[in-house]
ZAPA-10406 format. One line per field, with one value per residue (C-alpha): residue in one letter; x, y, z. Coordinates in steps of 0.1 Angstrom, whole numbers, plus 5000, padded with zeros to 4 digits. Last residue first. Layout:
residues N
residuo [A; ...]
east [X; ...]
north [Y; ...]
up [Z; ...]
//
This chain:
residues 128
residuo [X; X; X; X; X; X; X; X; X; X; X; X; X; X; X; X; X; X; X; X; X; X; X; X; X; X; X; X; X; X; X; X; X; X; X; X; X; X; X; X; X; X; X; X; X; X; X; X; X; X; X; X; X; X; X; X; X; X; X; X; X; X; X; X; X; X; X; X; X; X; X; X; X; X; X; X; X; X; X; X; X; X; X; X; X; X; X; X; X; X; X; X; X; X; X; X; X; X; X; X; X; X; X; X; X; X; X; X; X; X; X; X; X; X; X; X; X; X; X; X; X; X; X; X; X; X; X; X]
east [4239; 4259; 4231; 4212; 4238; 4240; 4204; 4203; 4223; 4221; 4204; 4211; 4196; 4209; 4205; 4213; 4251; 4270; 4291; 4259; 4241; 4254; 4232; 4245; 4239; 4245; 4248; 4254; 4278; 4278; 4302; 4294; 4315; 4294; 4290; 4248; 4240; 4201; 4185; 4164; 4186; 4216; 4209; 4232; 4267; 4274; 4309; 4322; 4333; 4314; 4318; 4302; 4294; 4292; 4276; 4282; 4259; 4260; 4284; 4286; 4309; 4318; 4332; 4337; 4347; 4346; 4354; 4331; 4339; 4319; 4338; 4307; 4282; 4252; 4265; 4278; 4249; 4230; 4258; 4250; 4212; 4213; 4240; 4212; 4184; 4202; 4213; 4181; 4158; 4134; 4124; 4122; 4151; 4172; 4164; 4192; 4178; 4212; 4235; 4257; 4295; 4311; 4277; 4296; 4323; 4314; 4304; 4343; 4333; 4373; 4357; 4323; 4348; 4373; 4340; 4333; 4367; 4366; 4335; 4348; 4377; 4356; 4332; 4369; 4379; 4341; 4339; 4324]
north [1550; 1582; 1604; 1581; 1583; 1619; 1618; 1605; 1632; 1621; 1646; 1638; 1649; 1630; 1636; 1624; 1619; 1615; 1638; 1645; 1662; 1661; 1673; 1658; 1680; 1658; 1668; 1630; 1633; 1604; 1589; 1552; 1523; 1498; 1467; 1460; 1494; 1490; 1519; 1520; 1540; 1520; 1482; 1453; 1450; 1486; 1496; 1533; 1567; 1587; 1619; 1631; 1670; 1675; 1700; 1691; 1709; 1714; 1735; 1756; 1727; 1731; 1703; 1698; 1670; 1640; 1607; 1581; 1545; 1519; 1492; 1465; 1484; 1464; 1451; 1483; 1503; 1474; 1472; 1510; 1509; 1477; 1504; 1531; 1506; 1495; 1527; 1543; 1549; 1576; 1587; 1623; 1622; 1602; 1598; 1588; 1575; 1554; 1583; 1573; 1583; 1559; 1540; 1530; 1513; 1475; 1487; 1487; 1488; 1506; 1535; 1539; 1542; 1564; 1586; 1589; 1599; 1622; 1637; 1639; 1658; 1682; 1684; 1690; 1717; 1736; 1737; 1704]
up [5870; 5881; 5877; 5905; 5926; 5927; 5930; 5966; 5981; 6016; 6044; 6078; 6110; 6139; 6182; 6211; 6201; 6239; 6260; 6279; 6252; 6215; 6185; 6156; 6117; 6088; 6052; 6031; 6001; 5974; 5950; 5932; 5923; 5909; 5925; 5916; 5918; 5916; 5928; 5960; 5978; 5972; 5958; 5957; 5971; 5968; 5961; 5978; 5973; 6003; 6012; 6048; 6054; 6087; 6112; 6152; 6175; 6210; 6210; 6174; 6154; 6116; 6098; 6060; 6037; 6068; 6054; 6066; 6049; 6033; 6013; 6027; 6017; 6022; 6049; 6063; 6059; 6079; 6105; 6108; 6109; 6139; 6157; 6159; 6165; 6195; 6204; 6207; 6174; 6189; 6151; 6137; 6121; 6137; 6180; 6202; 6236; 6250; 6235; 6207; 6212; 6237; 6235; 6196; 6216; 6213; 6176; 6165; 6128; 6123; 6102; 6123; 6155; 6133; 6125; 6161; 6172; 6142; 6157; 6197; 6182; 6168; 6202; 6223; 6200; 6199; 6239; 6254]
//
């Protein structure tokens, strides 16, 4: 994919993330996705996003900055949301917290193979 077709390849992800439609998440996740260091697959890939989701049940991707160098994707995520319980190991407990994750995809074969993602941990921290 040249740099347009990967960008609009990433919003159609996020909007798939946005609308919990998890039927089409092997649209955009390969079969063998690894985070981090991990070989996750799908399964473990869309088990870590319904868990995000329950725990966050408000949660929504918004994309704050995109750059795209074929294969990779480089995002920086904003997130405004309500936590059920705890976030990170703190106790929210409802509040409204903000947050930015920095996440780099590497896409082979029209698919996600690979996430790195750093989430910014003690902005939620300074906000309790």
């Amino acid at each position: 994919m040249d740099r347009d077709a990967l960008a609009a390849f990433y919003r159609g992800y996020t909007a798939c993330l946005n609308a919990r439609d998890w039927d089409r998440l092997g649209d955009f996740v390969a079969g063998e996705v690894r985070y981090g260091a991990e070989a996750i697959g799908l399964a473990g890939y869309r088990a870590m996003l319904e868990g995000d989701v329950a725990a966050i049940p408000d949660l929504q991707f918004r994309i704050a900055l995109l750059a795209v160098d074929p294969p990779w994707i480089a995002a920086r995520l904003g997130f405004d949301c309500t936590p059920a319980g705890a976030l990170f190991g703190l106790n929210v407990d409802g509040r409204r917290v903000a947050f930015s994750e920095n996440v780099f995809y590497r896409v082979e074969g029209g698919r996600i193979a690979e996430v790195l993602s750093v989430i910014d941990k003690a902005a939620v921290a300074a906000q309790l």
